[in-house]
C-alpha positions as CSV (number, residue, x, y, z in Angstrom):
1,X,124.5,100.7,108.4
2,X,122.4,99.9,105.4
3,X,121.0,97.3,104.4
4,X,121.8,96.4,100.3
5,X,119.3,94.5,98.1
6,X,120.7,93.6,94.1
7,X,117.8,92.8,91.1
8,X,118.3,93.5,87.8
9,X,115.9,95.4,85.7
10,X,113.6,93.1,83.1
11,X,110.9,94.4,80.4
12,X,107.7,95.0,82.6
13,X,109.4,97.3,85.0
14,X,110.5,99.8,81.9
15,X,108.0,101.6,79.5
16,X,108.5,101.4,76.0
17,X,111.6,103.6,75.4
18,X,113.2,100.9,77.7
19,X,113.6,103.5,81.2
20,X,112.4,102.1,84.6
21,X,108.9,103.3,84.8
22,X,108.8,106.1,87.4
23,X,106.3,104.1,89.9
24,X,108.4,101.0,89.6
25,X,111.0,102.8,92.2
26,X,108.4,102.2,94.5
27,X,107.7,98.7,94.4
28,X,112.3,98.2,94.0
29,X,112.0,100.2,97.5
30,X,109.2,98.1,98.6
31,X,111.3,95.0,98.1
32,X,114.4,96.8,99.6
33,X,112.1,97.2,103.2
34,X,110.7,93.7,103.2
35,X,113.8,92.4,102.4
36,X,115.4,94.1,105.8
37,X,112.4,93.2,107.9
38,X,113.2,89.8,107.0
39,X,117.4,90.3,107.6
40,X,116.4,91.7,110.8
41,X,114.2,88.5,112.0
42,X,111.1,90.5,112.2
43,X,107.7,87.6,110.7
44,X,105.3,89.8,109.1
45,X,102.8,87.3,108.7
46,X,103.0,86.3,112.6
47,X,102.8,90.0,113.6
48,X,100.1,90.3,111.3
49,X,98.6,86.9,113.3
50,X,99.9,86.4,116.4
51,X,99.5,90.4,116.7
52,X,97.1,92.0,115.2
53,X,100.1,94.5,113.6
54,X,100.9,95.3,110.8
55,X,103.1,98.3,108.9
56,X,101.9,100.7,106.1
57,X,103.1,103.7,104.7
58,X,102.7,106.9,105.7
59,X,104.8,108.9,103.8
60,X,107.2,109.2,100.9
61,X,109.3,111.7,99.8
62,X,111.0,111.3,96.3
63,X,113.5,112.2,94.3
64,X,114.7,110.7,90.6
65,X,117.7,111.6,89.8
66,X,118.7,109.4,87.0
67,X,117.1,106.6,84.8
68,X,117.5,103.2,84.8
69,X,117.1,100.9,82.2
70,X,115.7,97.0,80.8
71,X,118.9,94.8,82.3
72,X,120.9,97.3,85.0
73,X,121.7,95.6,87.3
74,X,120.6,97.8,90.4
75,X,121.0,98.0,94.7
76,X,118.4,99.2,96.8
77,X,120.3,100.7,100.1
78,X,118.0,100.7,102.9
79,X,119.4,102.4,105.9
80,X,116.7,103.0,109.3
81,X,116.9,107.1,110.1
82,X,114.7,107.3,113.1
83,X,112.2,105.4,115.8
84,X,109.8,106.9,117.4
85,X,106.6,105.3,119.2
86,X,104.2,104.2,117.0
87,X,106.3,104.6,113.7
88,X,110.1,104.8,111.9
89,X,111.5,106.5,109.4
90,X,114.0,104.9,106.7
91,X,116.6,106.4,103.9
92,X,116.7,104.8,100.8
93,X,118.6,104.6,97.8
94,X,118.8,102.8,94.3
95,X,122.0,102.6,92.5
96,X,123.4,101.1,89.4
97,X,126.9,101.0,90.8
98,X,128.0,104.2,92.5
99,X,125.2,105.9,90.7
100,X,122.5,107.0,92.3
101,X,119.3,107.2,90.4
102,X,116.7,107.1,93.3
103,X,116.7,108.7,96.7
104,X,113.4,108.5,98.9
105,X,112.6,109.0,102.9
106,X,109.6,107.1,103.9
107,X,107.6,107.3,106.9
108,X,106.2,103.7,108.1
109,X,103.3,103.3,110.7
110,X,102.3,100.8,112.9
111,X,98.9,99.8,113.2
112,X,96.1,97.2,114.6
113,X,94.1,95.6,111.8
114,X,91.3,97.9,112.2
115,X,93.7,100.7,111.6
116,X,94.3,101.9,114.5
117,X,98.2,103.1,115.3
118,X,99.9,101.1,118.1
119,X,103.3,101.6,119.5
120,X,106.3,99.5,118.2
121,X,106.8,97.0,120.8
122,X,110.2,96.8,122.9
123,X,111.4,93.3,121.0
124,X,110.8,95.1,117.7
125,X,112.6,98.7,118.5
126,X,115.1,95.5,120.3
127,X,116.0,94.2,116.6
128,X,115.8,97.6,115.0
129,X,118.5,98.6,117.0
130,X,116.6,101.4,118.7
């Protein structure tokens, strides 16, 4: 099931004719994964403290299909693919409406502070669902 997150676009996240600058998908995804790390109970800053873990990402694969533009009102649809040990793999989309102008699959990791990857622990794949 995925996860929906709604922002509207304002003036710093277009470029001067106005369109969503391309990066800017990034940081609207960005938003759309915190946000459902935080539906989903998971405490980033006490993994990060209690537990020396944190998530970073690996990989992303894009595609733009559309523009979007100062004031649409968008949704970020976050939807988990795929857990495996040490990392999980998520589907994302942003809309305006039933549009889709962004599509991306991104690979997150999990790693010790020092950077070192460490296995998702049983009460996090627990809340993911996996």
């Amino acid at each position: 099931m995925a996860y929906k997150s709604t922002f509207r676009v304002y003036y710093e996240d277009t470029d001067l004719a106005g369109i969503v600058y391309y990066a800017n998908y990034l940081k609207f995804i960005e938003r759309g994964r915190s946000d459902w790390v935080r539906e989903i109970g998971i405490d980033q800053t006490s993994l990060k403290e209690d537990h020396g873990v944190v998530f970073a990402v690996r990989r992303v694969e894009a595609d733009y299909l559309r523009p979007g533009h100062l004031d649409d009102v968008l949704t970020v649809e976050t939807t988990l693919r795929e857990v495996r040990g040490a990392r999980f793999v998520m589907d994302q989309r942003v809309l305006r409406g039933d549009e889709v102008l962004f599509t991306a699959r991104v690979t997150i990791v999990t790693m010790t502070l020092d950077g070192r990857p460490t296995r998702l622990s049983p009460e996090i794949r627990a809340v993911m669902g996996a």
